[in-house]
N, C-alpha and C positions, 0 to 999 in steps of 0.2 A: 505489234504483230502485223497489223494492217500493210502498214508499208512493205514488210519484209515478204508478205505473201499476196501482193499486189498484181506480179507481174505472170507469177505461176497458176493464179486463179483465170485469167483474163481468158487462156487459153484454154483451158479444160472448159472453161462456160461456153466458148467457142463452139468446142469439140462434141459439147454433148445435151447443146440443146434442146436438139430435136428426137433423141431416145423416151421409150417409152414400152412397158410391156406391163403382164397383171401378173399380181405374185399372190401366193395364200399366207396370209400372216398367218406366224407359228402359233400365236397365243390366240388370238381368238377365232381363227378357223376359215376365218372368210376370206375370199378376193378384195385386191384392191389394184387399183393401179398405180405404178412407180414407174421412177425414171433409176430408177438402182434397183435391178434384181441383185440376187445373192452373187452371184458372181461380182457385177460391176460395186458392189457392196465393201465385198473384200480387196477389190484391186482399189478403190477410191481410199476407204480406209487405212490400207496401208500408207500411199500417196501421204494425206494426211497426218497420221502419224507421227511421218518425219519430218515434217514440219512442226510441229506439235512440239517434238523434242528438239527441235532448232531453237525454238522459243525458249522455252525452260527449260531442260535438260534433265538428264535425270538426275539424281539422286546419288553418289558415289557409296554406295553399303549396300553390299554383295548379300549381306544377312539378311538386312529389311528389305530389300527386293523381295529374297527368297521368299520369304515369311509371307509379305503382302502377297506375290503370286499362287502360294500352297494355298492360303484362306482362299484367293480367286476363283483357281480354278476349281476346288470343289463346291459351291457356291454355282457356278458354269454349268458345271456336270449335273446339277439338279435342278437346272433350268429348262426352256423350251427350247433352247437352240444350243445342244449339249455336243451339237454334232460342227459347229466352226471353230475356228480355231481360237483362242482368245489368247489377249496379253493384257497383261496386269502392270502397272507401270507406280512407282514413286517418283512424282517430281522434286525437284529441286528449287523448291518456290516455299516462301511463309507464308503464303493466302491460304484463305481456311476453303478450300474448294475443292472440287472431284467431278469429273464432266466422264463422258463416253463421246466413240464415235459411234457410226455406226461401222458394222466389220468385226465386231468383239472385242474396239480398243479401247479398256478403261483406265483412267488415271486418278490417283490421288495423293493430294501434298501434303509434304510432310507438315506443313501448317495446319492443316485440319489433325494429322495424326497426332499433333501435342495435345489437343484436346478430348481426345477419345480419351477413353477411362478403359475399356477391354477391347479383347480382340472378339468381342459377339456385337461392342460399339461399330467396332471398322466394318464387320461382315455386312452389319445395318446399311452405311454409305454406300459400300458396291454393290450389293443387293440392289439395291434402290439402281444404281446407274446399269447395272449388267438388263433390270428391267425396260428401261429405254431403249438397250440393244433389239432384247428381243421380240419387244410389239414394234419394233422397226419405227420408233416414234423420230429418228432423225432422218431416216428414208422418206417418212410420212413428209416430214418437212423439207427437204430437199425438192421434193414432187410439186408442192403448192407452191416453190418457190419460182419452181422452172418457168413459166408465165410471165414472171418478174424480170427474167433474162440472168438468171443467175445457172452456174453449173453446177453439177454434181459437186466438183471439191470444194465450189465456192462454198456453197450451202453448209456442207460438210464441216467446214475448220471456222466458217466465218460463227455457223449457229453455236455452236459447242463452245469453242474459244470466246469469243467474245461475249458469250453468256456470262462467262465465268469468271470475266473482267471488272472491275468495279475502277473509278478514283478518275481526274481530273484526263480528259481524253483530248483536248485542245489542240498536242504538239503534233499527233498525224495527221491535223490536216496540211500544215506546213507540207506537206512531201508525198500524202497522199491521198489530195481530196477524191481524186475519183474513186477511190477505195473506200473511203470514207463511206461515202455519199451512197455507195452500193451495200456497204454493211446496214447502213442507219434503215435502208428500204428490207430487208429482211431479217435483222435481228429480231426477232417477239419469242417471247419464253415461250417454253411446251405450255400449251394449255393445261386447263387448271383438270381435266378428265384424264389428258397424257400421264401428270405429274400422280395424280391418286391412283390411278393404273400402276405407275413403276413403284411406288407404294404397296400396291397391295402384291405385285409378284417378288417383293421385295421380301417380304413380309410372308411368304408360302417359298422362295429358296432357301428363309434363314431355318425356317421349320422343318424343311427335307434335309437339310445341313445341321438338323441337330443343335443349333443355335435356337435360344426362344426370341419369338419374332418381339416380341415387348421391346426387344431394343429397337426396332426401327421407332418409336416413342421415346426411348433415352436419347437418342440424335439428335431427335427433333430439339427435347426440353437442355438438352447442352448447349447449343446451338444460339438457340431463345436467350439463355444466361449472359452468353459472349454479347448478344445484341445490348443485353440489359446494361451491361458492363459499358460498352461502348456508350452509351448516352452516358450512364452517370459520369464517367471519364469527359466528355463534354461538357455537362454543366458545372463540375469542380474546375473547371479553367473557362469558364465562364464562354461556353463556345457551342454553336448549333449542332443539334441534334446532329451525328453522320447519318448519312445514308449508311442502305444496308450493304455488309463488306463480308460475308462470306458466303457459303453455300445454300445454306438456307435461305438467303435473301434473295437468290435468282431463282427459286421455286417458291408456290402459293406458300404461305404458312400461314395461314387464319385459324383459326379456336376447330370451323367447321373439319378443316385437313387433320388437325390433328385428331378429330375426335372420331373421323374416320379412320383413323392410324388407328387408334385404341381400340376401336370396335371390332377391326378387321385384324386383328392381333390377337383379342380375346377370343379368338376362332376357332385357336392353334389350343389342344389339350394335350400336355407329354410329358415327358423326364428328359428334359432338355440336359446337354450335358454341361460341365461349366463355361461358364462366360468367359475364361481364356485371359482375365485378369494380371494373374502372376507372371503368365507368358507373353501378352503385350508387355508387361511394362520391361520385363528383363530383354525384351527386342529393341523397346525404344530408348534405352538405358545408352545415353551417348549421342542422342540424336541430334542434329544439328537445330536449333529452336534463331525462329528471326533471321531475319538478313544473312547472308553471306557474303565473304570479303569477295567474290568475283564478281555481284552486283552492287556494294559497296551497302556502307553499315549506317542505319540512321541510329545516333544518343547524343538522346536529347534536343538541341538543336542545332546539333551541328549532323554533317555529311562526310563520314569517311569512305573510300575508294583506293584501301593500299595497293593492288594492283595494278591502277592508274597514276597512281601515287598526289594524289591532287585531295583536297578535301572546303567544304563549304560551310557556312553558318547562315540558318534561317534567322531573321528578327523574331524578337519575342511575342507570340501569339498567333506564328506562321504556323505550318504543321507543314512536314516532309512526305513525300509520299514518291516511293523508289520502287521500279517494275523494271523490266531485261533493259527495256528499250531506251527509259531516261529516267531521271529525276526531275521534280517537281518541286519549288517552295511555295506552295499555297498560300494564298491572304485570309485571314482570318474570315473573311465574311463570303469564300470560298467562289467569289467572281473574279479572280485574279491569279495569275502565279507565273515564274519565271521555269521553263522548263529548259534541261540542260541535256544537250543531247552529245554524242560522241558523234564528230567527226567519220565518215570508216576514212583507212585510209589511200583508198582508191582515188577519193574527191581529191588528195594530194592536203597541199598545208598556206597554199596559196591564196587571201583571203578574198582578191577579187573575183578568181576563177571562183572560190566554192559558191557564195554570195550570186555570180551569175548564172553558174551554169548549174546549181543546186535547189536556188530560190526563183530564179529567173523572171526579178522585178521589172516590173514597165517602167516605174520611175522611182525617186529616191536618191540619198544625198548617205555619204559614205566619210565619216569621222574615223581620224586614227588617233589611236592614244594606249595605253597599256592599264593591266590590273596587275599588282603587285608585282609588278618585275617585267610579265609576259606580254607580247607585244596582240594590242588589240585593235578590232573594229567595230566600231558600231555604225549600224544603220538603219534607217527611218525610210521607208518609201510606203511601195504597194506594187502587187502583183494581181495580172489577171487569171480570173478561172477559167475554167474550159469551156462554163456556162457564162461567160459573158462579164460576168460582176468582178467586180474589184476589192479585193481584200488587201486591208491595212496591213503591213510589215514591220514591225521593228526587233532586230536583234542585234547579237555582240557575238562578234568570233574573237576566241583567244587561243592563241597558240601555247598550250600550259607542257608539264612536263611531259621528255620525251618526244615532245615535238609534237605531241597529240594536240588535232585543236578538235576545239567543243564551239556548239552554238546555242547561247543562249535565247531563246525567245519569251518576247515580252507579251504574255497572251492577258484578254482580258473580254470580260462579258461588254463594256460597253464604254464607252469614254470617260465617265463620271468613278467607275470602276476603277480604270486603268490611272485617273489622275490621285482615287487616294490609295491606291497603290504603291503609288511610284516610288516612296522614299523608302519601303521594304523592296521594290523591285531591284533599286540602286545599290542597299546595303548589300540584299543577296550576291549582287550579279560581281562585287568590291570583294566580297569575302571568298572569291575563291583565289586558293592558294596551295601551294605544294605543300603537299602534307610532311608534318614535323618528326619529330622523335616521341612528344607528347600526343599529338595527334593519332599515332603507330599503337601506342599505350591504351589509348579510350578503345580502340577500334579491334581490342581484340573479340574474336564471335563468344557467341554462347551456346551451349548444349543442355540437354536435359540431362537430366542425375536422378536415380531414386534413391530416396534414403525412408526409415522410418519416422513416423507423424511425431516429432518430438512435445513435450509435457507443455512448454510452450507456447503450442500453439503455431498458426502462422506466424505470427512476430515475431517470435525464436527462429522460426522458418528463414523468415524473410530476411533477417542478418545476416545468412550465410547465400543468400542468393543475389545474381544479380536482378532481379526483379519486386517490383511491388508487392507488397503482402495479397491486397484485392488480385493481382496480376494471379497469384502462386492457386490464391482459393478460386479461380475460373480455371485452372491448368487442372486440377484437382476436381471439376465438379464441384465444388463447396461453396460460389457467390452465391449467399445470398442463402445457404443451407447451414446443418449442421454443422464441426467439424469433424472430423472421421476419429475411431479410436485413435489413442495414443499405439505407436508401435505398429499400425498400420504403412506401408509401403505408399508413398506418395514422389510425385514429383515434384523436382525444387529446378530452378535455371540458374547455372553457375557460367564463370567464363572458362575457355578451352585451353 
């Protein structure tokens, strides 16, 4: 995303450096100074936005817009700032995440929504992000940023978005260190008083919305589960802890957060209405779950891209890791990995032109040769930065089906890295190949189904799905818990 909103940030930082007036935050009452009144609020935010949806896009189901927007806006409407306009958006991403702008733009993926268990779970997440809108905690940060020489939209897409990023970040600096280099100086999470703040108004819209606020505590503890999941899923393939990879990991979650969540939950006395169970699940009944064929399919270890029509194979103990922008084969011991970027094809298909006027190396030595058929290049140099230093280069252009070339880059933490690397950088970089009739077959997607909790068990479950047993009881609420009556409505992931 860096790169792609590199050159549109530059300007508006430009533009609006030197802005500045005091505004009365809606929630707590007081003056503050900004450099985003409400106005400049919602013209930025929109700006933003569309970018936003450049990135990921949305969501193609016209129903679950609908759905997620009706739960939105009344959530909105019983909030502090009832009076701007909001949009409610479903991305088209498998990261378990949900960010806001500021302006009243909230988003959430349909990754996080496989895991919700009700629609009082969902009201929980926007709740929580629609509260960042309204104590203006992304304005607040915008403001402290300006100093830094950042603009209004930088601040705006760089804080939010890149929040909500997680996984191997290497390939933009190839194309866009200064963008880089201006993220890394202002990306810092909402403080740990911001995040308990959109907590606790989180937690008083779901209680004016007739939702009981407890669930902003069942988010929390689903959330927790996936993380749990995630390590044990590392150490049964004998492999380090991940970092943390969804929503909860870019906000505080300590024992103290939560126990504040519970305390300020237990607030709320009522006849809540129901938690909207049966109607989440008959909304998300069909929902696209994992990967999609237009950013290509990771199973197992291999990499499908039927739209590209090209496909890859990790080495055994690599791990995949696929975002809009590129793919990634990771080295097990996560200092390493070959990332595979598309070509646009403006650059044209020409591998000297791209190489010079793409990478624009000071020096380096330029090998031709091919990977399975398609005519290739590799190169070994180095290129200077704009601060003076000299960064190492090596990659591989190939011009694969359709004429499309890709460039491979050979990124690595450090020489010693890069050298026990190299014979997975090799195999990866060998294995790509135009994708087969068998390869079409593995690559078909997956969607969610609900059926009733069979006698079974998950094992019974998991037969008829494409996913792990462990997999189906985190989709469910159930790592690590009871399992739900028989004949209860569960989700299972089947292919499409």
């Amino acid at each position: 995303m860096l790169r792609t909103l590199a050159s549109s940030l530059a300007l508006t930082a430009a533009l609006l450096a030197g802005c500045g007036s005091t505004v009365v935050n809606p929630v707590t009452g007081r003056s503050e100074r900004t450099v985003m009144d409400e106005r400049t609020e919602l013209a930025e935010g929109k700006k933003a936005h569309e970018e936003v949806l450049k990135e990921y896009g949305i969501y193609p189901d016209p129903k679950l817009q609908a759905y997620v927007n009706e739960v939105g806006q009344k959530l909105a409407k019983q909030s502090h700032r009832a009076n701007i306009p909001w949009t409610f958006t479903v991305l088209d991403s498998p990261e378990v995440n949900a960010f806001a702008l500021p302006g009243g733009y909230v988003y959430i993926t349909r990754g996080i929504l496989a895991y919700m268990e009700s629609e009082a779970d969902m009201a929980g997440v926007i709740g929580h992000e629609i509260g960042h809108v309204t104590a203006r905690h992304g304005a607040q940060r915008a403001t402290r940023q300006q100093t830094a020489g950042l603009g209004v939209l930088a601040a705006t897409v760089l804080g939010a978005v890149l929040e909500s990023k997680v996984g191997l970040a290497g390939g933009t600096e190839m194309f866009g260190q200064a963008a880089q280099g201006m993220a890394a100086g202002y990306v810092a999470k909402y403080s740990r008083e911001q995040e308990l703040q959109a907590d606790t108004l989180g937690a008083e819209y779901l209680a004016r919305s007739q939702y009981d606020p407890r669930h902003m505590v069942d988010v929390i503890r689903v959330l927790k589960l996936q993380e749990a999941f995630a390590v044990d899923e590392a150490k049964a393939q004998g492999l380090p802890a991940p970092e943390g990879a969804n929503w909860l990991s870019s906000h505080p979650s300590n024992d103290q957060r939560l126990q504040a969540i519970s305390q300020n939950a237990a607030k709320y006395q009522g006849n809540y209405a129901s938690d909207g169970a049966q109607r989440f699940l008959q909304v998300v009944q069909g929902m696209r779950f994992g990967e999609s064929p237009e950013q290509g399919l990771t199973r197992g270890q291999n990499f499908y891209h039927p739209g590209l029509g090209i496909a890859m194979t990790a080495p055994a103990g690599w791990r995949i890791e696929n975002d809009a922008e590129a793919v990634s084969f990771v080295a097990p011991q996560g200092d390493a990995a070959l990332r595979v970027l598309a070509v646009p094809r403006s650059a044209g298909t020409d591998h000297d032109a791209i190489i010079r006027d793409g990478l624009k190396p000071s020096e380096g030595k330029l090998t031709r040769g091919n990977v399975n058929g398609f005519a290739a290049s590799h190169f070994v140099g180095a290129r200077r930065l704009d601060n003076g230093q000299t960064q190492a280069l090596e990659v591989t252009l190939v011009t694969g089906p359709k004429q499309n070339a890709y460039l491979m880059a050979y990124l690595s933490a450090d020489a010693p890295a890069r050298n026990r690397a190299m014979p997975g950088l090799m195999a990866t970089e060998k294995s790509f190949r135009a994708i087969t009739a068998a390869d079409q077959q593995a690559a078909r997607p997956w969607q969610l189904r609900t059926v009733p909790f069979p006698r079974g068990g998950y094992a019974e479950l998991a037969r008829q799905s494409a996913v792990s047993e462990k997999r189906l009881q985190l989709l469910n609420g159930s790592y690590g818990r009871a399992d739900p009556p028989v004949g209860q409505m569960v989700k299972t992931v089947v292919e499409q």
